[in-house]
C-alpha positions as CSV (number, residue, x, y, z in Angstrom):
1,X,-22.3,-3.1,7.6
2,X,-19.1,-1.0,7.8
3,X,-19.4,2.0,9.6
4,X,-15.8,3.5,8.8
5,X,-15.7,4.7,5.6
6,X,-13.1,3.6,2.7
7,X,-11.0,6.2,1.6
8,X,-8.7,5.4,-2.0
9,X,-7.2,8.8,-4.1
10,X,-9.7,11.2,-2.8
11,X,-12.7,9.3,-3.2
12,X,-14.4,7.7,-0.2
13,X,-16.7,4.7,-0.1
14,X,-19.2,5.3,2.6
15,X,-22.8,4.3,3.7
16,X,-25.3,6.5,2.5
17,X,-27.5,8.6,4.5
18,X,-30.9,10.5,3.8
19,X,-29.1,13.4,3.0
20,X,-27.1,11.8,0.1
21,X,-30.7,10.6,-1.7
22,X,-31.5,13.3,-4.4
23,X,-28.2,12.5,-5.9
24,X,-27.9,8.5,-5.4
25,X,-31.7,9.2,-7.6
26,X,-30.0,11.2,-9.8
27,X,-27.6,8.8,-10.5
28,X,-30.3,6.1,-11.3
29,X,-32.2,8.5,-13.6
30,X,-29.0,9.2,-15.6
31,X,-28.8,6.4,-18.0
32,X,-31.7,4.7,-20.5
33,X,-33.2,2.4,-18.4
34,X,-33.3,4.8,-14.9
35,X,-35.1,7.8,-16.4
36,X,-38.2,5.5,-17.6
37,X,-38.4,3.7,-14.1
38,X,-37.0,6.6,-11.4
39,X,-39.1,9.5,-10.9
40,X,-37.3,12.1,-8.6
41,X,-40.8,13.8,-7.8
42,X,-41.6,10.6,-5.1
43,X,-38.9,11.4,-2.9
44,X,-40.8,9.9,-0.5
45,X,-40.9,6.5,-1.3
46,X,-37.3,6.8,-1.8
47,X,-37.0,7.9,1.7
48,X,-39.4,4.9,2.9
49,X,-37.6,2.0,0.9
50,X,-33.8,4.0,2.5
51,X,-35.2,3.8,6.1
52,X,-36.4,0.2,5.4
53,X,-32.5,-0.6,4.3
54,X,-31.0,1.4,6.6
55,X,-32.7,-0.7,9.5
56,X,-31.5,-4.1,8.2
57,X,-28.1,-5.0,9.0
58,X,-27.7,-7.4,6.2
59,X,-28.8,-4.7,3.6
60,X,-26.4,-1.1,3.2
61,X,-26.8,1.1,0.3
62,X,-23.4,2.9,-0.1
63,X,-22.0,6.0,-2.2
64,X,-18.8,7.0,-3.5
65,X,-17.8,10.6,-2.9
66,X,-15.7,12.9,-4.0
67,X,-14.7,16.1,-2.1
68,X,-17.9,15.6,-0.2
69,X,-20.0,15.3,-3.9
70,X,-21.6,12.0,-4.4
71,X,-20.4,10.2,-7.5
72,X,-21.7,6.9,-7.8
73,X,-23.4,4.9,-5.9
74,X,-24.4,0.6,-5.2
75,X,-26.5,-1.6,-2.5
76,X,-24.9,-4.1,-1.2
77,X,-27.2,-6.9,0.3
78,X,-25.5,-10.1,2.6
79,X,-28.1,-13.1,1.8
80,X,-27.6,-16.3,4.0
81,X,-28.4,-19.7,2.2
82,X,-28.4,-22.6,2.7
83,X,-26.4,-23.8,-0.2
84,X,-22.6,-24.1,0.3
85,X,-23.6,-25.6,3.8
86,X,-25.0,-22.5,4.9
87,X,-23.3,-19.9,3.0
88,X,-23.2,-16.1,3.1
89,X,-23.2,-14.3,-0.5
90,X,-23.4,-10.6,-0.8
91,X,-25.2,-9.4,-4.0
92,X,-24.2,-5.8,-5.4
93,X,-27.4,-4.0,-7.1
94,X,-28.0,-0.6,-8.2
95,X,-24.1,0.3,-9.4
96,X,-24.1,3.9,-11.2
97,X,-21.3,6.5,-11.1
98,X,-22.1,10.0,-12.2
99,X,-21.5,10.6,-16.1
100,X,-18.8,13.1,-15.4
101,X,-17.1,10.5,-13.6
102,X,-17.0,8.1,-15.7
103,X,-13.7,6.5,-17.0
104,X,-12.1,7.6,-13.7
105,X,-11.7,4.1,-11.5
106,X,-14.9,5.3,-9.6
107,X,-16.8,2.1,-11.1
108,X,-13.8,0.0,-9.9
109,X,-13.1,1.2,-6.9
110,X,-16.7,0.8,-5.4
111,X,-16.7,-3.0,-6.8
112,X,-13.1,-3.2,-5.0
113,X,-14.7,-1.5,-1.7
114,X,-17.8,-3.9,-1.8
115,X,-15.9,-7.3,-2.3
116,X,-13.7,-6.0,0.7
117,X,-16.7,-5.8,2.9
118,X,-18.2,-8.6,1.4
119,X,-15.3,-10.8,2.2
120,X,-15.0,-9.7,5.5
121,X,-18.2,-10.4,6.5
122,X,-17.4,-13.8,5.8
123,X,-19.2,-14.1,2.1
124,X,-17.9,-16.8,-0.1
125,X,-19.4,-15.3,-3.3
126,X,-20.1,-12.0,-4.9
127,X,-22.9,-12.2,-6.9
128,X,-24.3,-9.1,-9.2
129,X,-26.9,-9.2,-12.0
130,X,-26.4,-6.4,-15.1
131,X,-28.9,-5.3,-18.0
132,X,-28.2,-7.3,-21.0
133,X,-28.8,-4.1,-22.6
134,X,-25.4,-2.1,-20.6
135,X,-22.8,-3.3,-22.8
136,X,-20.0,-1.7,-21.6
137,X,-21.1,-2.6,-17.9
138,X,-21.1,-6.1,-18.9
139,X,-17.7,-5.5,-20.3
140,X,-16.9,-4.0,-16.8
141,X,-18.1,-6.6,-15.0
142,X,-15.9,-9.1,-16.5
143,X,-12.5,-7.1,-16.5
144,X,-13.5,-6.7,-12.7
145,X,-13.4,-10.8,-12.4
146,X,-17.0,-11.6,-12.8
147,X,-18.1,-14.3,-14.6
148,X,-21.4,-14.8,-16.4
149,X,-22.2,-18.6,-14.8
150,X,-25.7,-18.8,-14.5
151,X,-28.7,-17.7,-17.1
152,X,-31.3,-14.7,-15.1
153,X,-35.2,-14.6,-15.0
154,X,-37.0,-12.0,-13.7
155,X,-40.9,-11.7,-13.8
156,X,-42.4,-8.4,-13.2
157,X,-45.5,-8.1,-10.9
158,X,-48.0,-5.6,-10.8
């Protein structure tokens, strides 16, 4: 985990701290998908599940800021394998900037802050999973380098 923060025209990529929740859950209510699943009301088990993070090394959750106002927001998680003889990848979840940012590079330059970390922590991949429904992220995604390699499953559990 970085401690310093990244600073790139005004914004600054930094690890996020209790205080910066209500508006990293803000950001995941604001599209579609985030205002049927987030509630804002259980700030607590927001604050459980960020403590939880914040304690693992391997696991940061980071915001981008803008004079000192939050703006987007990702996780970045280090998992060791033992593919590629051992390997470290870094998968990025949870990547939303704030609506009024939008179009502005803040997208870009938190994917650009988290492949710098990832890399030096030693990863040899980046790895990041999108909605087939978020079009335009997908579009993102690839114009950012990413490549669409492998087919996802995910099975819910109650």
């Amino acid at each position: 985990m970085t401690s310093s923060p990244v600073l790139r025209d005004a914004l600054t990529f930094r690890p996020a701290t209790v205080g910066d929740l209500r508006a990293i859950v803000a950001l995941l209510r604001e599209d579609v998908l985030g205002e049927a699943r987030e509630d804002a009301a259980s700030m607590r088990s927001y604050e459980q599940a960020f403590r939880e993070i914040d304690a693992d090394p391997n696991n940061t959750v980071y915001v981008a800021a803008r004079d000192g106002r939050v703006v987007g927001t990702l996780q970045l998680t280090m998992i060791r394998n033992l593919t590629y003889m051992g390997g470290l990848r870094a998968q990025i979840e949870g990547v939303r900037s704030h609506r009024d940012a939008r179009g502005q590079g803040v997208g870009r330059f938190m994917i650009e802050a988290a492949v710098e970390i990832a890399n030096a922590r030693g990863a040899h991949l980046v790895q990041l999973t999108s909605n087939k429904a978020r079009l335009k992220a997908l579009d993102f995604y690839e114009r950012m380098g990413f490549v669409a390699t492998h087919e996802g499953f995910k099975r819910v559990l109650t």
